[in-house]
Each structure stands twice: as structure tokens, then as C-alpha cells.
N, C-alpha and C positions, 0 to 999 in steps of 0.2 A: 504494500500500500504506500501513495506518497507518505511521503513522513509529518508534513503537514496536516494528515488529517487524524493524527492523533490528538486526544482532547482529555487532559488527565481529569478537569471536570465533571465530562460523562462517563469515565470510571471509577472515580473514589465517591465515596458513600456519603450524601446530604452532610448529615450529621458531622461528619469528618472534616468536609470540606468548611462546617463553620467549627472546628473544636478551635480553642483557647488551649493551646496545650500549656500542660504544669510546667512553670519555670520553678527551678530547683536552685538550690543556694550555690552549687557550683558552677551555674551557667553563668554568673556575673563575674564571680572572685573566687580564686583557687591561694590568694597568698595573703600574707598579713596574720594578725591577731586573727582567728575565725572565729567569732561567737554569734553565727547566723543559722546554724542548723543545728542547733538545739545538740551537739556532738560531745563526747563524753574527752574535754579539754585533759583529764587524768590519767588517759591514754587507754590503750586495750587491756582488757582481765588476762591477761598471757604473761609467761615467763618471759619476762624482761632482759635477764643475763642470761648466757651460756657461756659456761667457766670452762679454762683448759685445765690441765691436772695442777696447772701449778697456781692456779685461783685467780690468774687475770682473764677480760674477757677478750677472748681471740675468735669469736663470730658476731659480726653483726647478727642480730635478731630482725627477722624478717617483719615480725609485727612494726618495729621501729622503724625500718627500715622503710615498709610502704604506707606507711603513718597509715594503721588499721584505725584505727581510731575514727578516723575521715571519710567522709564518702567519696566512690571513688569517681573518677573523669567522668561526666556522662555523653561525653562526645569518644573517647576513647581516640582524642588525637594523634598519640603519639603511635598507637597500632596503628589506626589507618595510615600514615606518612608512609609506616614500613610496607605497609600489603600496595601503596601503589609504586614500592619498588621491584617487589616480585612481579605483578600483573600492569606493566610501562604502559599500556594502552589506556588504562583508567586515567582519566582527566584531571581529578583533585578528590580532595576529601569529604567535598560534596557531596560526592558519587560513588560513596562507603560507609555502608549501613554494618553495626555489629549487633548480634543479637545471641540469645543465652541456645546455641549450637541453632544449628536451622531450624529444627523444628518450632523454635518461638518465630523465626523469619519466614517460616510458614503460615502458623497461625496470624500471623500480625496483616501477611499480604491480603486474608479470608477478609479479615476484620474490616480493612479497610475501604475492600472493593464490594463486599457481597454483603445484600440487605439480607441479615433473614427471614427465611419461609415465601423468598422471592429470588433473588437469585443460586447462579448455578459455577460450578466449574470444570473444566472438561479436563481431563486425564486420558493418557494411555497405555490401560494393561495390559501386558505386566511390568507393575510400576511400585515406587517407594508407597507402601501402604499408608503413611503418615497423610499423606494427601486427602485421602477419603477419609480418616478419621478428624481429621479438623475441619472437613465442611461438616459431617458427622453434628460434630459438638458445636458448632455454628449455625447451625440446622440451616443450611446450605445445600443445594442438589449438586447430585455428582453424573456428570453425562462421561458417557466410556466408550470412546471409539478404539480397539484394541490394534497393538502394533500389528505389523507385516508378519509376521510368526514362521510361515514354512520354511524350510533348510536352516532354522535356530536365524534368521533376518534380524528379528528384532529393529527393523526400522519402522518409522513413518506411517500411516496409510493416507498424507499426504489431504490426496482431494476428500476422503471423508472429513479429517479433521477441519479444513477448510468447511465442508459444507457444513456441518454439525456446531461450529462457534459461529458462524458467520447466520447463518440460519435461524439462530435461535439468540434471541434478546435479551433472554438472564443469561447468558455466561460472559462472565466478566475475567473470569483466569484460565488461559490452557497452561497446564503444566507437562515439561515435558523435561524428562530426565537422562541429560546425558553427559558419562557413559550413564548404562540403565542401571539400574538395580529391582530384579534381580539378572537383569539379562548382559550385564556387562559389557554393551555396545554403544559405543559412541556416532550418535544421528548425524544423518549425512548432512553437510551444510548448506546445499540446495534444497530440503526439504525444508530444513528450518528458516531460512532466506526466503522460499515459498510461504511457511505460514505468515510470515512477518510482512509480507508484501500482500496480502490477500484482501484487506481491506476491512479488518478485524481491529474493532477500535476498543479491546480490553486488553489486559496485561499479557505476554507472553512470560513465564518462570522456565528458565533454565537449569535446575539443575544438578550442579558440576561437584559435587561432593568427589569426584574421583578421578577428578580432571589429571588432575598429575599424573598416574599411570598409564595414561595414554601416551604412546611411544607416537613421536613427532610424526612421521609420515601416514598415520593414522587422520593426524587432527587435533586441535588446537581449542585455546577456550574461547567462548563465546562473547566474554568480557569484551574484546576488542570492537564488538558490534554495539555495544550499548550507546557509542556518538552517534553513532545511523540510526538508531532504531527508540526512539524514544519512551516505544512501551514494552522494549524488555527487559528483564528483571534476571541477572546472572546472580546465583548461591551458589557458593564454596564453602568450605570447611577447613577447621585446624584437625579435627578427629580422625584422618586420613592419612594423609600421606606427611604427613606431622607427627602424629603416633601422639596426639594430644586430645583425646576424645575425652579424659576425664577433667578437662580444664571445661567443655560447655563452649566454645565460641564456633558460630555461626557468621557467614559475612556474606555482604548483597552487598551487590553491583549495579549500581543505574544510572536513571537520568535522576539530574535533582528533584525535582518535582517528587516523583515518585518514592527519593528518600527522605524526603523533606516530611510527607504525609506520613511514612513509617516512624520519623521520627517524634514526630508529634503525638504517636495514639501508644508508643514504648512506654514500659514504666522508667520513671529517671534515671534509677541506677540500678540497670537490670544484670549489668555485665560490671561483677566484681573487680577491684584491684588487683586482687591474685591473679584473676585469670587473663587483667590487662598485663599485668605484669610477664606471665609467663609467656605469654603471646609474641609480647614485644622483644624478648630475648629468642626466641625461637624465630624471628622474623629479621635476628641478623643477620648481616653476610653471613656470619659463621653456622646458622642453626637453616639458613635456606642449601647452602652448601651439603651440613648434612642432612638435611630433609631428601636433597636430588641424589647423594650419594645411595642413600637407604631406599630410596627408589629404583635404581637401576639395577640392584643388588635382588629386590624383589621381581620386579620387571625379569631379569635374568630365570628367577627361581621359577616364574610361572609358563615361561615360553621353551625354557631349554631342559625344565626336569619334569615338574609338575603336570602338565598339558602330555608329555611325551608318555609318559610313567601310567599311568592314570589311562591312554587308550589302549595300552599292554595288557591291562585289566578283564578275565571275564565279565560280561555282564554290562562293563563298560561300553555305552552305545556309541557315544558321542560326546564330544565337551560342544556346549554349545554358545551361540553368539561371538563375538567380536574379539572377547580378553580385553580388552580396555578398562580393566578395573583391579584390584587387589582380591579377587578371589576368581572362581572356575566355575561354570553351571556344568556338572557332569549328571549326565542322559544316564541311567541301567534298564535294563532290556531284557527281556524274557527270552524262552528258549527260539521263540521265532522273531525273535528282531522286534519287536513292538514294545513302546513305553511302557515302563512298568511302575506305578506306583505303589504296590504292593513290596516289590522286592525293593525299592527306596527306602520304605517306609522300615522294613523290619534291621536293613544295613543303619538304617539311622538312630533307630532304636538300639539293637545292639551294640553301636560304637559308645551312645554316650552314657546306657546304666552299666556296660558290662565292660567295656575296655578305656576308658577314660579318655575316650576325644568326642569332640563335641562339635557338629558339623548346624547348617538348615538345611531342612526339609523344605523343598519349595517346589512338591508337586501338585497342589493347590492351586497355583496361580497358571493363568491363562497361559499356552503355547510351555510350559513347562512341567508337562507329564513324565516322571519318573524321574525326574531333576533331582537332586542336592548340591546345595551352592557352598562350595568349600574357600576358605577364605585362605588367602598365600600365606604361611606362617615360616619360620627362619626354616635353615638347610635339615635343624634335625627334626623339627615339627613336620617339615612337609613328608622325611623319609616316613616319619610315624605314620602317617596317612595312607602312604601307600602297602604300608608292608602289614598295618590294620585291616587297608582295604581285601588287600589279597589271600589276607587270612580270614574274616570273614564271608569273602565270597567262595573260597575254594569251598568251607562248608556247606554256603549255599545251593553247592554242584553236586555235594554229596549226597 
């Protein structure tokens, strides 16, 4: 669609579009005396010292340190500075939303675009489940045009998605995730340059929780379209390819506008100190250095052992989709070649009451009959996998 004819007006939600959002005491002043936020001046209830053996203190204390006491940045400027050195195509800081891991950056885009018990948003299964459970609790409709599916595609179905948002009046968000989960395919970028061009005046969501695993000749993030495309909306993650999922941070990519609105209906300080903290060190040279080292390490592990190892396997049908992600959708298969969710189901079962690995089952979801999605773990967890796998399936032959 021209790009002019996006209208962030007639996407974001009445009510939004007039909130007053809550200014917080740290939106004015972050220095000086602070006796504006009612904050406990006497510092944090934490252990203040940590003594070396010989009784002086030889660590900073981290409470002290990130003045716990204080509430923290609620713009989180100093992380976004760093994330638009990793992702050079993003604009400014304008156009860097953080939120408590995607899933709050999910709910937040529902909240703002979609009225409830009126409008809708369109998905394509098989897809992050998280989607359908926050229209769910938003009482939001969910419209499901499901990917391309046959030979494990996992792309697109393009003109349905097209006709199906374009068609219909309540949908105000297509979501569309790439690479996929569970299908670990990265969507072609003609398709999504088609949806974005089709004359679809709600939000397009991208995504990219797994973008980093995507080996370059593959494909690239979507971030860099966000100047063109005024109603797309790119999500990443630190929980990934960071190995930071228990810090919580979620990040979106857009036009201002659109972050401007998300920023407004956020709770003040939804994204802790600590976890600005550990963000912003992980977001050095030195922790993006080894974020790509520990990727390529993985990336290796899933294309030249795991993938290889794994079709060796009886039973094993097929790894299916792209590999564009940090885990394998591996297909098992009955005596005549046909999906099997029954013999998924009992391998998946057995592996994690009776032999201590612990995979998903994700025969369940659409175009993914007899699937388990095994996630890439170091060199000896992957051999455990296989030398598991081969041992419970030779039983299975028995």
C-alpha cells in the first residue's frame, strides 16, 4: 500500500488516542536531592557490605550500586542507545519500545489497537500460541488463515491473508512470526513486502524473537523496513540468542507514532533496573561479540550434527521447515511413512518421566502431525538427544 495511507488514528483505540498518560517522577528529574517519589531515601533492606576474608569490603554491592532504592529509567535510554547499535537501521530511540519480554509487547499492541467484543486479529497457524491467548483475555476475535504447510513450507498463504485482513473491518493486527515458532522458518520477504503493500491500514507485528539464528543468506530482520512501512511493528528479544530469558526484556521496533501510543498505555516502571542493567552490559561490544560467537557455535551444532544425526534415526520422518531458529521440528512416522502422533507422543512421554530430557510435543498444532520441536542445547546435551532418541526408539521397533 502507498505509505501515505496509513492512518495511526484509525488504528489505535478512541480511548487511547485521548489517554493522558501517567507522568512518573522520573520523567522530569533522574539527579539531585530526590524527595519526589515518595522513595525509601534509607536505601534498600539488602546486605549492604560484602566483606573479603580479611574484613574490608572488596565488592561493590549491586543494591548500591544500581541505587535499588530508586525507581528505575522509565524510558530505558541507555539500553535502547545500545540495541540501535546492534540493529544500525533503526532510526533513534524513538523507534525503541522495551517491554517486560514480548509477551507484555504483545498484550500492550491488543490493548491499544483492538476494542473489545469488536474487534479482531489475524494470525497464522502454526504460530506463537501467546497471540490467541491475549486476544483470549482481551476478548478480542482471532481470524486464522493457516500457513502454506505441505513439504514442512511453513510460508505465507499470501492472497488469503490479504483477502481475510483487508476484507474484514475488525482486524486491526496481522501477526506474523518470523522465523516461526513452532515451524522455525523465516517468511519470505516478498510475501511480507506483499502484505504491507496491500492496502491494509492496521498494524502488521513481526515477530523476530529468533532472528539471530538465521544464517545471513537465509534473511535478515525486518527492523530495517520499519522507515518504509509505517504500520509495522518488529519484536525481538534478549531471551534468545542472548541466553537472557530470565532477565524479562522484550523490544519493538517502529514508527514513532506507534511507540509513542505503546508508550503511553505501559505501566511507568514496568522494566526493572536489574534487568536495564543486565541488558545494557550484554549489549556491549563485548557481550554482542559473544552473543554472535554463541550463535555460530549453535548454528554449527544444528546444521552439521543435530539435523544430520536425528534423520539417521528410525522413525525419524523428517526435520521439518527452514532451521532458522535455535531448535529442530523433527517429523516420526509409522511403519508406512505416515505422521505419527501416537508414537511422538509416547517418545515424548518417555524421554521426560523416565530418562531425564525434556523435549515439546507439538503434534497438536496445525501442518505439524507427529512433530517434536527439540531445542539446540551444547555439544553434550545434543549427543544426549540423540543417543536417548535411538535408544528409545530401537525399543519402539521391538
Amino acid at each position: 500500500m502507498p505509505v501515505s495511507s496509513f492512518d495511526i488514528t484509525r488504528v489505535i483505540r478512541p480511548n487511547i488516542l485521548r489517554l493522558e498518560p501517567y507522568r512518573c517522577a522520573r520523567d522530569d528529574f533522574s539527579e539531585g536531592v530526590l524527595l519526589d517519589a515518595n522513595e525509601n531515601s534509607y536505601g534498600a533492606a539488602y546486605k549492604s557490605n560484602i566483606s573479603c576474608d580479611n574484613g574490608q569490603i572488596c565488592v561493590e554491592p549491586q543494591a548500591d550500586r544500581l541505587q535499588l532504592h530508586r525507581y528505575p529509567d522509565p524510558k530505558g535510554y541507555e539500553v535502547k542507545q545500545r540495541i540501535l547499535k546492534l540493529r544500525p537501521s533503526v532510526a533513534g530511540v524513538d523507534n525503541v519500545f522495551l517491554g517486560v519480554g514480548s509477551d507484555e509487547i504483545i498484550d500492550l499492541i491488543v490493548r491499544i489497537t483492538c476494542q473489545p467484543g469488536r474487534d479482531s486479529i489475524l494470525i497464522t497457524p502454526p504460530t506463537y500460541g501467546m497471540y490467541k491467548v491475549v486476544a483470549s483475555i482481551n476478548d478480542v476475535g482471532i481470524v486464522k488463515v493457516p500457513l502454506v504447510v505441505e513439504d514442512g513450507a511453513f510460508q505465507l498463504d499470501v492472497d488469503a491473508v490479504i483477502a481475510a485482513a483487508t476484507g474484514d473491518s475488525s482486524v486491526k493486527v496481522i501477526w506474523l512470526c518470523s522465523p516461526g515458532n513452532p515451524t522455525g522458518t523465516i517468511l519470505r520477504e516478498a510475501d511480507v513486502r506483499q502484505v504491507l503493500d496491500s492496502g491494509f491500514g492496521g498494524v502488521v507485528v513481526v515477530d523476530e524473537a529468533y532472528v539471530d539464528f538465521v544464517r545471513p543468506e537465509r534473511g535478515e530482520s525486518y527492523a530495517r523496513l520499519v522507515a518504509e512501512y509505517p504500520g509495522l511493528f518488529v519484536m525481538q528479544t534478549m531471551s534468545k540468542s542472548f541466553g537472557l530469558a530470565g532477565i524479562r526484556l522484550g523490544v519493538g521496533i517502529g514508527g514513532r507514532e506507534i511507540v509513542s501510543y505503546l508508550n503511553r498505555a505501559k505501566a511507568p516502571y514496568s522494566v526493572s533496573s536489574l534487568t536495564l542493567d543486565v541488558a545494557k552490559h550484554a549489549l556491549s561490544d563485548e557481550g554482542i561479540q559473544k552473543m554472535r560467537s554463541v550463535v555460530n557455535s549453535l548454528q554449527a551444532q544444528r546444521d552439521e550434527y543435530l539435523i544430520p544425526k536425528l534423520l539417521q534415526l528410525p522413525r525419524v520422518g523428517a526435520i521439518l521447515g527452514g532451521n532458522d531458529g535455535n531448535f529442530v521440528l523433527c517429523r516420526f512416522v509409522d511403519s508406512n511413512g505416515n505422521a505419527s502422533n501416537e508414537i511422538a507422543k509416547r517418545v515424548y512421554t518417555e524421554m521426560a518421566q523416565n530418562r531425564g530430557l525434556v523435549v515439546r510435543y507439538r503434534g497438536s498444532d496445525y501442518g505439524c502431525e507427529g512433530c517434536l520441536r527439540i531445542t539446540v542445547g551444547t555439544a553434550d546435551e545434543n549427543k544426549m538427544v540423540i543417543e536417548t532418541l535411538r535408544n528409545v526408539l530401537s525399543e519402539e521397533e521391538d
